[in-house]
Backbone as a printed PyTorch tensor [residue, N CA C, xyz], in Angstrom:
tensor([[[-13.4780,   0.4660,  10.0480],
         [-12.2260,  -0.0970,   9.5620],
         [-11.8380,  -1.2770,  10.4460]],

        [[-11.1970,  -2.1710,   9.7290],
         [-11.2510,  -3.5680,  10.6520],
         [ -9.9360,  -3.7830,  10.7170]],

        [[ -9.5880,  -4.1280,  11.8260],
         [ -8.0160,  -4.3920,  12.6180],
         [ -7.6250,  -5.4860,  12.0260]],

        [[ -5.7370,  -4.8930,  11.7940],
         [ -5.6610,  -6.2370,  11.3430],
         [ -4.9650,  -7.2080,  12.2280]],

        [[ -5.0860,  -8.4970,  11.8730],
         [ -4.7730,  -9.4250,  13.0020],
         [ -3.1970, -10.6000,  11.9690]],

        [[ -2.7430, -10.5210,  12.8200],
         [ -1.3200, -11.4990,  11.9440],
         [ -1.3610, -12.7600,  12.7710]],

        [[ -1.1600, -13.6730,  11.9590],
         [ -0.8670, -15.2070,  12.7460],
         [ -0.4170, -15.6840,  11.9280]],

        [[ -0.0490, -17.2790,  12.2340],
         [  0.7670, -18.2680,  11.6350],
         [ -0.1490, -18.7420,  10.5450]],

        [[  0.2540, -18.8490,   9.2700],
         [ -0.6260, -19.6170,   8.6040],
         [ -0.6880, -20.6420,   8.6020]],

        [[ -1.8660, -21.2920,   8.0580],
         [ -1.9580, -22.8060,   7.9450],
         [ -1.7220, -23.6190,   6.4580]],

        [[ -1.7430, -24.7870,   6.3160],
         [ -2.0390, -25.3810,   5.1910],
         [ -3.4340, -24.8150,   4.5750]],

        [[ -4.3330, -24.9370,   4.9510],
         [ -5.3790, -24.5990,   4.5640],
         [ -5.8010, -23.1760,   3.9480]],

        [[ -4.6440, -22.3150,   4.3240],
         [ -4.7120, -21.0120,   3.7480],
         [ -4.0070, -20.9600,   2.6050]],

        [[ -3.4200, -22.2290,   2.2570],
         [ -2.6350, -21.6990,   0.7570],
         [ -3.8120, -21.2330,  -0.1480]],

        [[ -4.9180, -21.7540,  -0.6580],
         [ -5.5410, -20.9590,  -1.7280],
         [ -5.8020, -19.5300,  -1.4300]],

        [[ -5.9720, -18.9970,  -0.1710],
         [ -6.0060, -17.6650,   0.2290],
         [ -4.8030, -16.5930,  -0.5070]],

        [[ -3.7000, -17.6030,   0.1750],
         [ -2.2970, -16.8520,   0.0970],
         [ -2.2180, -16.5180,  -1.7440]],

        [[ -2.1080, -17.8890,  -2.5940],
         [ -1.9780, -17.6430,  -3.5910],
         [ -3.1470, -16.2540,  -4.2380]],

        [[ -3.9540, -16.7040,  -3.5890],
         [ -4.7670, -15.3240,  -4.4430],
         [ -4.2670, -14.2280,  -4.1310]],

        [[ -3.9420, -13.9300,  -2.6970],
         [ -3.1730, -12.7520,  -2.4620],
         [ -2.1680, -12.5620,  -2.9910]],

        [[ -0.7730, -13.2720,  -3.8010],
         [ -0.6060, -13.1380,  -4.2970],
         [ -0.6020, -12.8240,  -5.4910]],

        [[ -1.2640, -12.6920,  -6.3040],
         [ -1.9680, -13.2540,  -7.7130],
         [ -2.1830, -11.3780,  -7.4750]],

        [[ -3.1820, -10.8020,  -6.6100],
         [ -3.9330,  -9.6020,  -6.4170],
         [ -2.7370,  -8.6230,  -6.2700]],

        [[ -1.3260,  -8.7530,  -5.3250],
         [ -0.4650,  -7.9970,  -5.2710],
         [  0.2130,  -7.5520,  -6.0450]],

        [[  0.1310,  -7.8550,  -7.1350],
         [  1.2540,  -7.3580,  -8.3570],
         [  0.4730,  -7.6510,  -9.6280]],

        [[  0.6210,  -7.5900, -10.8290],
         [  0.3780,  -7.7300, -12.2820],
         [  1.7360,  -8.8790, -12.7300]],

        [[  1.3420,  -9.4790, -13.5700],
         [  2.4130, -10.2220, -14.6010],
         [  3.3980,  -8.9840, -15.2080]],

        [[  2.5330,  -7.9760, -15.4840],
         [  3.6760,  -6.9320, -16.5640],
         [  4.0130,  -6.1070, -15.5560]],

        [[  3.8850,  -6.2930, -13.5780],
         [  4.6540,  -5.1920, -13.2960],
         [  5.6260,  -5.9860, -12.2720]],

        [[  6.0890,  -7.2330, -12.8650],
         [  6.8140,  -8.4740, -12.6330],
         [  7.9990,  -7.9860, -13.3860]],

        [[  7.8100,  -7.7210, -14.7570],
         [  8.6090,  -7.9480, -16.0120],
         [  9.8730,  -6.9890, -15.5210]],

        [[ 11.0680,  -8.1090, -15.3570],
         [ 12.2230,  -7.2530, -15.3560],
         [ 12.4050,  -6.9080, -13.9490]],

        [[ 11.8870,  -7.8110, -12.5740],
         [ 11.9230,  -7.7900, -11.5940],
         [ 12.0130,  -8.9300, -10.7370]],

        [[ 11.7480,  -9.7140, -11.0460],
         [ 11.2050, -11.4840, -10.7570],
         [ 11.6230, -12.2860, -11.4690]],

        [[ 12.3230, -13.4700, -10.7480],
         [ 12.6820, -15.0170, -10.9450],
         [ 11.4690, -15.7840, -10.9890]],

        [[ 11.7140, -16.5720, -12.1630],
         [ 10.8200, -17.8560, -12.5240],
         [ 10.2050, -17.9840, -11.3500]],

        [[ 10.8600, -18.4210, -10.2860],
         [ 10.4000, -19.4030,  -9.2060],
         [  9.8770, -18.7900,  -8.0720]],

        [[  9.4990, -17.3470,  -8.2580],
         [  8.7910, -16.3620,  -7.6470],
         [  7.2990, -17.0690,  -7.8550]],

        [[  7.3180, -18.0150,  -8.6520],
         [  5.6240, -18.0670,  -9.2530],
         [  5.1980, -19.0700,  -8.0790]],

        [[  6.2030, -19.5090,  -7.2710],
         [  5.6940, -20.5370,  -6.6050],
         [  4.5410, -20.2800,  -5.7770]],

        [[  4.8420, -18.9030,  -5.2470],
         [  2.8410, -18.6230,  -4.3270],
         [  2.0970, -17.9160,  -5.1920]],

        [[  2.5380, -18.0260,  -6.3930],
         [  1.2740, -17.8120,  -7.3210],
         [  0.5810, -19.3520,  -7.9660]],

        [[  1.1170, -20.4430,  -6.9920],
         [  0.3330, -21.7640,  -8.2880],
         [  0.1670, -22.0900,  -6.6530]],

        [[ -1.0160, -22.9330,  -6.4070],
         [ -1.3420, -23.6650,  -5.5490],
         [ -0.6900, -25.1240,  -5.5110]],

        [[ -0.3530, -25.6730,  -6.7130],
         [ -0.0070, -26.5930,  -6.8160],
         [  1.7180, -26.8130,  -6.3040]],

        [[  2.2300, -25.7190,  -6.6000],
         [  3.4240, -25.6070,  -6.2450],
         [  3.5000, -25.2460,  -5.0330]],

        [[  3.0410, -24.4060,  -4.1980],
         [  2.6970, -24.0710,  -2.9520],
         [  2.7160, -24.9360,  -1.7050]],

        [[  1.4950, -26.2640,  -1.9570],
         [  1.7230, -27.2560,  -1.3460],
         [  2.7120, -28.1310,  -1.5460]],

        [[  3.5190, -28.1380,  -2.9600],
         [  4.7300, -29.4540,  -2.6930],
         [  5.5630, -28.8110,  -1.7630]],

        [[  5.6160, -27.2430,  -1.3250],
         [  6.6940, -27.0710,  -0.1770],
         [  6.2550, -26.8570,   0.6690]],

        [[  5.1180, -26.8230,   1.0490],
         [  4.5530, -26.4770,   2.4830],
         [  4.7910, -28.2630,   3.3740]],

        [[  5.4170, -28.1810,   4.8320],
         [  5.4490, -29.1130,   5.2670],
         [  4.4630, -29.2610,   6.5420]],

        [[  4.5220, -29.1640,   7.6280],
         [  3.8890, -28.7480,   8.8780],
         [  3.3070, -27.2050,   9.2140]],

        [[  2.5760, -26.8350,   9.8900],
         [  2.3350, -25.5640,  10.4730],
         [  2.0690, -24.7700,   9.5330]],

        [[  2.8510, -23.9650,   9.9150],
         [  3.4490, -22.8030,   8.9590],
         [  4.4080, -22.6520,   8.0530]],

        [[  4.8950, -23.9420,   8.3670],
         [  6.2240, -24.0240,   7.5520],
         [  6.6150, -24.7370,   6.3830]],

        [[  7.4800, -23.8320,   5.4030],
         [  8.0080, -24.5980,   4.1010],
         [  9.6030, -25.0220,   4.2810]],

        [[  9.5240, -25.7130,   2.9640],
         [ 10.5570, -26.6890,   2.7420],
         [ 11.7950, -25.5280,   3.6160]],

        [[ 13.2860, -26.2220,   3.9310],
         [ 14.0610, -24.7960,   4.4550],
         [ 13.5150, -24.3970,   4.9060]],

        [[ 13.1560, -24.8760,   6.1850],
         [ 12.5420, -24.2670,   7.5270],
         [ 11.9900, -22.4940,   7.5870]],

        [[ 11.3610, -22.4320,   6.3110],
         [ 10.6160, -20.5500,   6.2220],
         [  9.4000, -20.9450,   6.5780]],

        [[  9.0540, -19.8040,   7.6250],
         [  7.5520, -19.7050,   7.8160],
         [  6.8840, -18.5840,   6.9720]],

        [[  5.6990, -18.7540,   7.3140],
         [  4.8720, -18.0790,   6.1260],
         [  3.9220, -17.4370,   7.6360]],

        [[  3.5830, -16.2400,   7.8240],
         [  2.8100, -15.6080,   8.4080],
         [  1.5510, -14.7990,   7.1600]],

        [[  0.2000, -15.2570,   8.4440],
         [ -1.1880, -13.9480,   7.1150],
         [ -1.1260, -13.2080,   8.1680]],

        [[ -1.9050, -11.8770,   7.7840],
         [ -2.5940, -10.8390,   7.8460],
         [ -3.7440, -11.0090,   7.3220]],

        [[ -4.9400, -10.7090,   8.5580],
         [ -5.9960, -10.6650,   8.3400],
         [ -6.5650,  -9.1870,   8.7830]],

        [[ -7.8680,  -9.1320,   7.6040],
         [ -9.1900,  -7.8750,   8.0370],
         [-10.4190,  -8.3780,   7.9520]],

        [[-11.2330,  -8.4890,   8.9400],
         [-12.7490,  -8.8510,   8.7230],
         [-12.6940, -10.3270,   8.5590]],

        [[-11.4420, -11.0030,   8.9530],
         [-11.5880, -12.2990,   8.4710],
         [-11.3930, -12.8050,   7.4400]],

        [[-10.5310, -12.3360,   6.1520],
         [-10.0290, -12.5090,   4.9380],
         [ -8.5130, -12.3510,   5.1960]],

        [[ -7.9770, -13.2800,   4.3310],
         [ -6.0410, -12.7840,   4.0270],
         [ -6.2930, -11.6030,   3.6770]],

        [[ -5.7240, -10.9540,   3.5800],
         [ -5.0150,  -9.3890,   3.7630],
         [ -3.6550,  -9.4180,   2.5240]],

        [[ -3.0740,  -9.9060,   3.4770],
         [ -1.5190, -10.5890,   3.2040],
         [ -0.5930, -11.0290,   3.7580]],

        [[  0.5530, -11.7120,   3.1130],
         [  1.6240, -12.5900,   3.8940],
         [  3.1090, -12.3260,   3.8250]],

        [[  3.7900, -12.9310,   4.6650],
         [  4.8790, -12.6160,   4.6040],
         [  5.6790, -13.7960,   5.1200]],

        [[  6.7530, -13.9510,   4.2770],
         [  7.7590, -15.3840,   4.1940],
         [  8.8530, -15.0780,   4.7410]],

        [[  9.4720, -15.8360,   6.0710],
         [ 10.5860, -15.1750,   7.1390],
         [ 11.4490, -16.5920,   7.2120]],

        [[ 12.4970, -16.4580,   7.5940],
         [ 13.6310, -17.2350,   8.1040],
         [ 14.3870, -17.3370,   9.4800]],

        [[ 14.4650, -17.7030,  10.3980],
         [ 15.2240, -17.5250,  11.8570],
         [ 16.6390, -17.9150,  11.3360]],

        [[ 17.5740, -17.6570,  10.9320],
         [ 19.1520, -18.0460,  11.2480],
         [ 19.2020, -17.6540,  12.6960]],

        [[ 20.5780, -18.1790,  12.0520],
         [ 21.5560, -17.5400,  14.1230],
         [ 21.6310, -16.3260,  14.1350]],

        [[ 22.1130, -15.7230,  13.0130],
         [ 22.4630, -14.2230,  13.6420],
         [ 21.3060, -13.3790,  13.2890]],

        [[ 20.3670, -13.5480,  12.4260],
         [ 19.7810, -12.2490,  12.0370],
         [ 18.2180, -13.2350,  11.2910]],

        [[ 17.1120, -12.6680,  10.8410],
         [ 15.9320, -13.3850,  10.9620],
         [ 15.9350, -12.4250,   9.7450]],

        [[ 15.3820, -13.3290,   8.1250],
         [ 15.4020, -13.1510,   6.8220],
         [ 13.8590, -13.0040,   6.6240]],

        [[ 13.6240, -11.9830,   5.7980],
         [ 12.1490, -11.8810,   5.3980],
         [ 12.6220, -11.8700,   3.9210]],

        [[ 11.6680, -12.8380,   3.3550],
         [ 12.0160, -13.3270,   2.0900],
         [ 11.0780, -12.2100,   0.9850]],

        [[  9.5580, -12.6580,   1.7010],
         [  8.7740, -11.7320,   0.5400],
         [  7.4700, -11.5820,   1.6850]],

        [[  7.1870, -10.4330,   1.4090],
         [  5.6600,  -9.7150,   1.9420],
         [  5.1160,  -9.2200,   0.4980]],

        [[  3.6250,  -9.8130,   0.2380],
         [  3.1700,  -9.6900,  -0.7560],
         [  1.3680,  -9.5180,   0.0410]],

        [[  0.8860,  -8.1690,  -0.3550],
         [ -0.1670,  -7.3630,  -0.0230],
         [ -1.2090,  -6.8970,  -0.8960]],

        [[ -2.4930,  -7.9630,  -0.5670],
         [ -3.6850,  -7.3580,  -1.8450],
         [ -3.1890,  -5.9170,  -2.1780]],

        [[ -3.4220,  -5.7940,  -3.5360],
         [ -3.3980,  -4.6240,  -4.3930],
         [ -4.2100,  -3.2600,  -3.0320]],

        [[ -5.2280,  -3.6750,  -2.6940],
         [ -6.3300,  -2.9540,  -2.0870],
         [ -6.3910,  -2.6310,  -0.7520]],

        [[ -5.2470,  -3.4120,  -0.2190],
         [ -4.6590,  -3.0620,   1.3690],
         [ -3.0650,  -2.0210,   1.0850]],

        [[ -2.8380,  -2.6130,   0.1610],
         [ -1.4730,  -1.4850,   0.2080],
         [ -1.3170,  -0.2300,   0.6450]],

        [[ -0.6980,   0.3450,   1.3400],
         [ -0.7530,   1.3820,   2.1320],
         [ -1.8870,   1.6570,   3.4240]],

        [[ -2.1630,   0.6450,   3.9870],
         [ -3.0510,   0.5410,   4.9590],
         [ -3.1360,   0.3100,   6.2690]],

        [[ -1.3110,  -0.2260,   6.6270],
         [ -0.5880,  -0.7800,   7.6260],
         [ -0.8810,  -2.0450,   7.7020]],

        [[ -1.3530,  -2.7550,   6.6280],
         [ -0.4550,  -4.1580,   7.0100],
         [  0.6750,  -4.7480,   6.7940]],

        [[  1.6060,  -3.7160,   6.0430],
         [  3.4630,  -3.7110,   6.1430],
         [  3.8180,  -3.7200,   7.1330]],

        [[  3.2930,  -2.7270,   7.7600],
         [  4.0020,  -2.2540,   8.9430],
         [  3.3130,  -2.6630,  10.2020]],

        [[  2.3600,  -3.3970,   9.9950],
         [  2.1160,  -4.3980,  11.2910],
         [  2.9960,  -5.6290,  10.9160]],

        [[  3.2080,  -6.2280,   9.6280],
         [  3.9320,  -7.2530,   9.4960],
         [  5.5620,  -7.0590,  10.1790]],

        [[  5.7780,  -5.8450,   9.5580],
         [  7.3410,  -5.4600,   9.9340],
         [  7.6390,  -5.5040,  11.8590]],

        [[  6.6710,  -5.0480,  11.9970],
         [  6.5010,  -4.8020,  13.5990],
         [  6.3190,  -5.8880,  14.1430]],

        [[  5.8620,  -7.0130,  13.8470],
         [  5.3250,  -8.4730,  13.9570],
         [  6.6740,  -9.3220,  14.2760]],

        [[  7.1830,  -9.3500,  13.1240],
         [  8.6120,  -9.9740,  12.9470],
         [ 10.0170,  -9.2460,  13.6970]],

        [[  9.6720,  -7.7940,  14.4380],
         [ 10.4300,  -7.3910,  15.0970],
         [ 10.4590,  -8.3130,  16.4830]],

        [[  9.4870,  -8.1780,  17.0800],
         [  9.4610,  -8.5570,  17.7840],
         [  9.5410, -10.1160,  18.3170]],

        [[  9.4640, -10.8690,  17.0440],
         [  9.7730, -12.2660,  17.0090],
         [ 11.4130, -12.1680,  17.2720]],

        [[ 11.7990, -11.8390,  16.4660],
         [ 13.5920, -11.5310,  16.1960],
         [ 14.1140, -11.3830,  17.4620]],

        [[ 13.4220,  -9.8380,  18.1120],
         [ 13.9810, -10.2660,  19.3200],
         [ 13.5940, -10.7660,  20.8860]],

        [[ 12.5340, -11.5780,  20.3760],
         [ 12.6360, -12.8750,  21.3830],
         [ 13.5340, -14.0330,  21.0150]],

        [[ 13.4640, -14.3690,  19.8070],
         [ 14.4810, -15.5480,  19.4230],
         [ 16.0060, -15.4980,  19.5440]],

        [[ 16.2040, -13.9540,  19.3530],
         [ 18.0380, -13.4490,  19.4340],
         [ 18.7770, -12.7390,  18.8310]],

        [[ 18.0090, -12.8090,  17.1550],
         [ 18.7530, -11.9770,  16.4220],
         [ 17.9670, -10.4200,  16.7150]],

        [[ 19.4110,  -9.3180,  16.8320],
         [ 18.9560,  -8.3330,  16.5580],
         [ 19.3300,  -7.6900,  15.1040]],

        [[ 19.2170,  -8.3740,  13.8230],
         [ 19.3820,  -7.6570,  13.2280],
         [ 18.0090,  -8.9700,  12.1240]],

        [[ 17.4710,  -7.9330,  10.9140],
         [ 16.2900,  -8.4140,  10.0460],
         [ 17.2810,  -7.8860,   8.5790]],

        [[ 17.5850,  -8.6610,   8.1650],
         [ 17.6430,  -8.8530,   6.1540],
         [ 16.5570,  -9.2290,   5.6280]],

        [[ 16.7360,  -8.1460,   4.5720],
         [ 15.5890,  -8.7690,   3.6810],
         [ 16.5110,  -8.2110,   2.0610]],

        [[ 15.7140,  -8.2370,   1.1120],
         [ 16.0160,  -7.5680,  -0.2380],
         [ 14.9970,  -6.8100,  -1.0830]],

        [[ 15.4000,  -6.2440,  -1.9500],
         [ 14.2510,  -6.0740,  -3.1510],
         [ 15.2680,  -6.1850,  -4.6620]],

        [[ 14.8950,  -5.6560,  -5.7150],
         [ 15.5370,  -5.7890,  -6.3290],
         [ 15.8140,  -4.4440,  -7.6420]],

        [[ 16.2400,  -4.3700,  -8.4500],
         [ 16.3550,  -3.3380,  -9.3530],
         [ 16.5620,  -3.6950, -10.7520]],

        [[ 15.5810,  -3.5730, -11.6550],
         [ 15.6660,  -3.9500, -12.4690],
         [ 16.9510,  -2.9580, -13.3770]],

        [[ 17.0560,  -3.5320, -15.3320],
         [ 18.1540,  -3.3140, -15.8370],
         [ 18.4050,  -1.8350, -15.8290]],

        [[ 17.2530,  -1.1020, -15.5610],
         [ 17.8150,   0.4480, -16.1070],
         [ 17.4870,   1.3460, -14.9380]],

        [[ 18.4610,   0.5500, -13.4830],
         [ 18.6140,   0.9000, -12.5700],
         [ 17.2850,   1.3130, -11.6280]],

        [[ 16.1160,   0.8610, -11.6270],
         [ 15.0060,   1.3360, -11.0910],
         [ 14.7410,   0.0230, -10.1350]],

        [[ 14.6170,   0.4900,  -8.8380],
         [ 14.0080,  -0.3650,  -7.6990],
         [ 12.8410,  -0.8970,  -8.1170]],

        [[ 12.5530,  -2.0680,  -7.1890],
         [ 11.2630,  -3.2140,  -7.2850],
         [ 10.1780,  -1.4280,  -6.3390]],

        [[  8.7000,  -1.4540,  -6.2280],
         [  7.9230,  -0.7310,  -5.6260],
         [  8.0430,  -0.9740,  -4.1540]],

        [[  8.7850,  -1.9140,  -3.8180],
         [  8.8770,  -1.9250,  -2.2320],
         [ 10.1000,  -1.2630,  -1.6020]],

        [[ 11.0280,  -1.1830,  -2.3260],
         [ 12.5980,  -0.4820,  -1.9280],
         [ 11.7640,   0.7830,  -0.9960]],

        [[ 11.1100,   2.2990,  -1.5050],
         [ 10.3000,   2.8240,  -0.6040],
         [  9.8250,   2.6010,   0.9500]],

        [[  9.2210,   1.5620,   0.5720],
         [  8.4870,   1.1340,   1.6700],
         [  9.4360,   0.2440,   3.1460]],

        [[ 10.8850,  -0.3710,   2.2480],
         [ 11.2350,  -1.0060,   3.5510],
         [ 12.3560,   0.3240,   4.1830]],

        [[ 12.5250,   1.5380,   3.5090],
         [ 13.8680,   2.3170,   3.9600],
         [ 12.4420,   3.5190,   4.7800]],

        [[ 11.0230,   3.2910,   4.5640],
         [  9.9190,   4.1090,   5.6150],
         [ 10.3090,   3.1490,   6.6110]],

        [[ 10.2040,   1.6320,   6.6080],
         [ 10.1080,   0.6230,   7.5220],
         [ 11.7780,   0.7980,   8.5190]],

        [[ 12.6260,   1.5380,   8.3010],
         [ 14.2110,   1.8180,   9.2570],
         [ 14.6570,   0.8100,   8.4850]],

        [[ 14.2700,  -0.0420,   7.3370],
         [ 15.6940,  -0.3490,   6.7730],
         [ 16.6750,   0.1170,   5.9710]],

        [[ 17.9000,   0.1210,   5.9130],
         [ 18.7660,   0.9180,   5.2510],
         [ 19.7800,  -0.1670,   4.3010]],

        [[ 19.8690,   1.0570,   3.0590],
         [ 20.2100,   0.2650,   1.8160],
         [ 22.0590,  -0.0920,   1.8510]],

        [[ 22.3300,  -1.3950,   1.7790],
         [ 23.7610,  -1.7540,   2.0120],
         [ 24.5470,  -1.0920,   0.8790]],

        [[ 24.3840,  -0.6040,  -0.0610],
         [ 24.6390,   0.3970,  -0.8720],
         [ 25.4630,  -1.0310,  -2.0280]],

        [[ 25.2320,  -2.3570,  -2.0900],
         [ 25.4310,  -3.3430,  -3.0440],
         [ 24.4210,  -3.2440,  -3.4380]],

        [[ 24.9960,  -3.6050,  -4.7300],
         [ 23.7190,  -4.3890,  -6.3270],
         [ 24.2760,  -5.2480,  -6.4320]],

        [[ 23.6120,  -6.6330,  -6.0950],
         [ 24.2580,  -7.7990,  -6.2950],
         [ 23.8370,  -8.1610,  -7.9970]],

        [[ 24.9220,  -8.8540,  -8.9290],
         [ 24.2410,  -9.0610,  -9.8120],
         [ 23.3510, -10.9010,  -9.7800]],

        [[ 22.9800, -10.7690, -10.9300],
         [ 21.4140, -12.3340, -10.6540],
         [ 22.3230, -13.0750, -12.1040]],

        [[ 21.5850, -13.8110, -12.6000],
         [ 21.4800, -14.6390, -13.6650],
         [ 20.3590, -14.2280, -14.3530]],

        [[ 19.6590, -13.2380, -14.1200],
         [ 18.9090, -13.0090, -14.8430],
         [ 18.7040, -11.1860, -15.0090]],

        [[ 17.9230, -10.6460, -15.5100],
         [ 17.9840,  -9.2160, -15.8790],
         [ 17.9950,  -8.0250, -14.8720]],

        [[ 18.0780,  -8.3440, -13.3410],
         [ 17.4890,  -7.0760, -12.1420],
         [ 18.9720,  -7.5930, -11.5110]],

        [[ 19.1580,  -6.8370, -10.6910],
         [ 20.2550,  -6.8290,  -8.9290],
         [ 19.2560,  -6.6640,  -8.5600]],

        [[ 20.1500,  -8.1000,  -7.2900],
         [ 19.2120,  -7.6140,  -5.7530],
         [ 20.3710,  -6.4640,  -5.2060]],

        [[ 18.7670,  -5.9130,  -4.0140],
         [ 19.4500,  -4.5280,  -3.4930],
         [ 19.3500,  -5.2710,  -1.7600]],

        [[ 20.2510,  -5.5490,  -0.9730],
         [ 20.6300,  -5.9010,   0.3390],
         [ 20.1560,  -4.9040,   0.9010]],

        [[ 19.2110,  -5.0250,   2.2670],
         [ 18.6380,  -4.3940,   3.4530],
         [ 18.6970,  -4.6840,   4.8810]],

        [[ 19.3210,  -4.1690,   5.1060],
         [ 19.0200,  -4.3340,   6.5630],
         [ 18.4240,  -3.7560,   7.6980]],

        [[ 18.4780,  -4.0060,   8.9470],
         [ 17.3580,  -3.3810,  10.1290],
         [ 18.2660,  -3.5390,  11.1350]],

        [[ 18.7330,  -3.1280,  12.2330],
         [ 19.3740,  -3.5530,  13.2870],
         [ 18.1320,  -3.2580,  14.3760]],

        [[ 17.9700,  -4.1700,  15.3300],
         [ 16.6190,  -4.0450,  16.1070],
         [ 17.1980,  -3.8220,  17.7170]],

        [[ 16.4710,  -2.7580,  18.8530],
         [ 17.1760,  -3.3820,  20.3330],
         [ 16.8150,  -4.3920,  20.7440]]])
């Protein structure tokens, strides 16, 4: 079994990323969970109009991979504010899921957070119309985050569900 290793991504990994994306989910297990503009690390083309330097996209988000054996794995899209450090989306080949590269990611970004200052990590998931969580809600309340007990409503058919982490 091959360790996994997390770093900064590069430009050069967007076709990686997008496939990993593409592999993490289905179109029909999207439906009734996802904004249009979720598709953006699913098109390469769109990918690079926001990727600027490094690791980083437009609105200063970095994009971290996960690697095994030397392949993306998967990634995860973070934010530094002042008070608290935003994880936007972690999206995980179909075939690593449940394998600990969540929870090396989660553990990853802990420890960024608190070197930079914030002790606290937001993130979301969402719930579609007939009250049923996105498949990750699970996975971030295993990860110590706890549900703000809001359903925000969208413009479109799901609430987001607010998460948080308070870190030492």
């Amino acid at each position: 079994m091959s360790a996994i290793t997390i770093r900064e991504a590069r430009r050069e990994d967007i076709p990686s990323i997008v496939e990993t994306c593409q592999d993490s989910t289905t179109n029909e297990e999207l439906i009734g969970f996802s904004t249009p503009e979720w598709g953006t690390f699913r098109d390469i083309k769109k990918l690079r109009n926001i990727w600027t330097t490094g690791n980083r996209l437009k609105d200063d988000y970095e994009v971290i991979v996960s690697e095994k054996g030397g392949q993306i794995v998967g990634f995860l899209v973070f934010k530094i504010e002042e008070e608290h450090l935003y994880i936007d989306q972690v999206n995980i080949r179909h075939s690593e899921q449940g394998a600990g590269v969540g929870r090396a990611f989660v553990e990853y970004v802990e420890r960024l957070a608190a070197k930079s200052g914030p002790i606290r990590i937001e993130t979301d998931t969402t719930e579609n119309a007939d009250g049923v969580p996105w498949k990750s809600y699970g996975f971030w309340i295993r990860m110590g985050f706890k549900d703000t007990g809001q359903r925000l409503k969208t413009k479109w058919s799901f609430k987001t569900i607010p998460l948080v982490k308070w870190i030492n």
